[in-house]
C-alpha positions in Angstrom: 45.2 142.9 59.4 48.4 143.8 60.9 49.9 144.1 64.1 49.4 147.5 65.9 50.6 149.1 69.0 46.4 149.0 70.1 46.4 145.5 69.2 48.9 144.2 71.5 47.9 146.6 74.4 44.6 145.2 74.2 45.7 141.6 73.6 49.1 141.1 75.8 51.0 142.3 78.4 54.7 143.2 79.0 57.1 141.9 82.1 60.6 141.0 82.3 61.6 141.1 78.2 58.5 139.0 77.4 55.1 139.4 76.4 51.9 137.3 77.7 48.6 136.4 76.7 46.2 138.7 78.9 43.7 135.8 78.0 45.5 133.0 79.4 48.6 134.3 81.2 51.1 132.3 78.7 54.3 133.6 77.7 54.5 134.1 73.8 57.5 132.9 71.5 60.1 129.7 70.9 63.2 129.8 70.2 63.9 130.0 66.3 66.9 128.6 64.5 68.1 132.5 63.6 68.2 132.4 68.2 65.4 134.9 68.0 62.4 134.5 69.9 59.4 134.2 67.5 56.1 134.2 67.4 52.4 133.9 65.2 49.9 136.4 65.4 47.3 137.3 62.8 49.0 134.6 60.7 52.1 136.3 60.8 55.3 135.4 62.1 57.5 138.1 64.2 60.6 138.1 66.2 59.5 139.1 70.0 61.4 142.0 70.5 60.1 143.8 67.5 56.7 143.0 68.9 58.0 144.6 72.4 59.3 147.7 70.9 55.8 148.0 69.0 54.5 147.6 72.2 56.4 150.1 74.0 57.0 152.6 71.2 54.1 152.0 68.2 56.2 151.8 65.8 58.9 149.4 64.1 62.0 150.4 63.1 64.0 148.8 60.4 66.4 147.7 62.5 66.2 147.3 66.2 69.5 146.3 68.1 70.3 144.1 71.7 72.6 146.2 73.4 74.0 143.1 75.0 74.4 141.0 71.9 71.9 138.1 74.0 69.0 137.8 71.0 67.2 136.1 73.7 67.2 139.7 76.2 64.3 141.2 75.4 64.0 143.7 77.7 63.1 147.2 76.8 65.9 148.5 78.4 68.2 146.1 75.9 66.7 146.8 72.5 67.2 150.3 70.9 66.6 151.8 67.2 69.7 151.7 65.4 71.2 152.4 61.6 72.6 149.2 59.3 76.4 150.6 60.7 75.4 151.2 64.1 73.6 147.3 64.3 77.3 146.3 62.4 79.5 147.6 64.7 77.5 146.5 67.7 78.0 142.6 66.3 79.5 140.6 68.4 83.4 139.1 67.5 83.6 136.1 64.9 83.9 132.9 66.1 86.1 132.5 63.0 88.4 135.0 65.2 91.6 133.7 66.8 92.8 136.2 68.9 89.5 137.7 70.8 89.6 141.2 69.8 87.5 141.9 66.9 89.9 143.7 64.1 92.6 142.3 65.5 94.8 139.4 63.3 97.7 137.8 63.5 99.9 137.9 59.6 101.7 134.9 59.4 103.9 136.7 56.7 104.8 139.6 58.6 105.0 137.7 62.2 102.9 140.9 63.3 99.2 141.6 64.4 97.5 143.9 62.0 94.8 146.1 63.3 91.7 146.9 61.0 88.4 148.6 61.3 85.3 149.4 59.7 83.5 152.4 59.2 80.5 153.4 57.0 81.6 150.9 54.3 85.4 151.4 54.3 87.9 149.6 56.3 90.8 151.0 57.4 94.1 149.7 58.2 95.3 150.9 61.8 98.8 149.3 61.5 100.8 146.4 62.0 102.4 145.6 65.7 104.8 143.4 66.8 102.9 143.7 70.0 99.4 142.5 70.3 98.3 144.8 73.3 99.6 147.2 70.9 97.1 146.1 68.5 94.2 146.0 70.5 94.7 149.4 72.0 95.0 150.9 68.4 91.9 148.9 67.2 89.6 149.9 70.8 90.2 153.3 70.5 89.3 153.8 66.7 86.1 151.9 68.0 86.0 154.3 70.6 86.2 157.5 68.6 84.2 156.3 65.3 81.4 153.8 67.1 80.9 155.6 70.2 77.9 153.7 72.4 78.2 151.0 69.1 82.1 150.3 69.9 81.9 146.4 70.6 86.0 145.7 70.6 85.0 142.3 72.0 
């Protein structure tokens, strides 16, 4: 059997990004290694907030994004149906990054920050810039123009 929108009406209820037991009033989930909320039921594991978008919308999308970036904000308000590129540029900067603005590096070899973006599977070089606000206000606005409500520059 699998999970259905019916099913979890009729066996938990919704408040505050989480979903409870109607039979005993406990919240459902722990905290997994991936930092997702996740869950058993019917011998099957899920991550919570698909389980809350089922819930609200009966239906599961392929991908479901946290506005926010917190995997732990489950509120309905947070979580929206995106693409693969939309989920992408959504992601929240590389710890590997050293400056703090996501497309933005610093070339050793140049002793200039390069800009560079992604967009439905090509990257595209915005420049090199001896300034780095220069940098970041030529990466931010490609984000802008080309991500739109996606446009994470952060």
């Amino acid at each position: 059997m699998e999970v259905s929108k019916e099913y979890l009406l009729d066996n938990f209820y919704y408040a505050d990004g989480f979903l409870y037991k109607k039979s005993n009033d406990k919240r459902i989930g722990h905290k997994h290694d991936s930092g997702y909320l996740r869950c058993k039921i019917l011998n099957k594991f899920y991550k919570v907030h698909r389980l809350i978008f089922m819930y609200h919308y009966g239906y599961l999308p392929k991908v479901i994004d946290h506005i926010d970036c917190n995997k732990l904000n489950n509120r309905i308000e947070n979580l929206r149906e995106v693409n693969d590129f939309e989920s992408n540029w959504n992601k929240p900067i590389s710890s590997k990054n050293k400056t703090g603005v996501k497309g933005v590096f610093f070339d050793k070899s140049s002793n200039k920050y390069k800009a560079k973006c992604y967009f439905k599977n090509k990257q595209y070089s915005l420049g090199s810039f001896a300034n780095f606000e220069d940098a970041v206000i030529k990466v931010n606005n490609f984000r802008k123009e080309h991500h739109g409500e996606f446009a994470r520059c952060s």
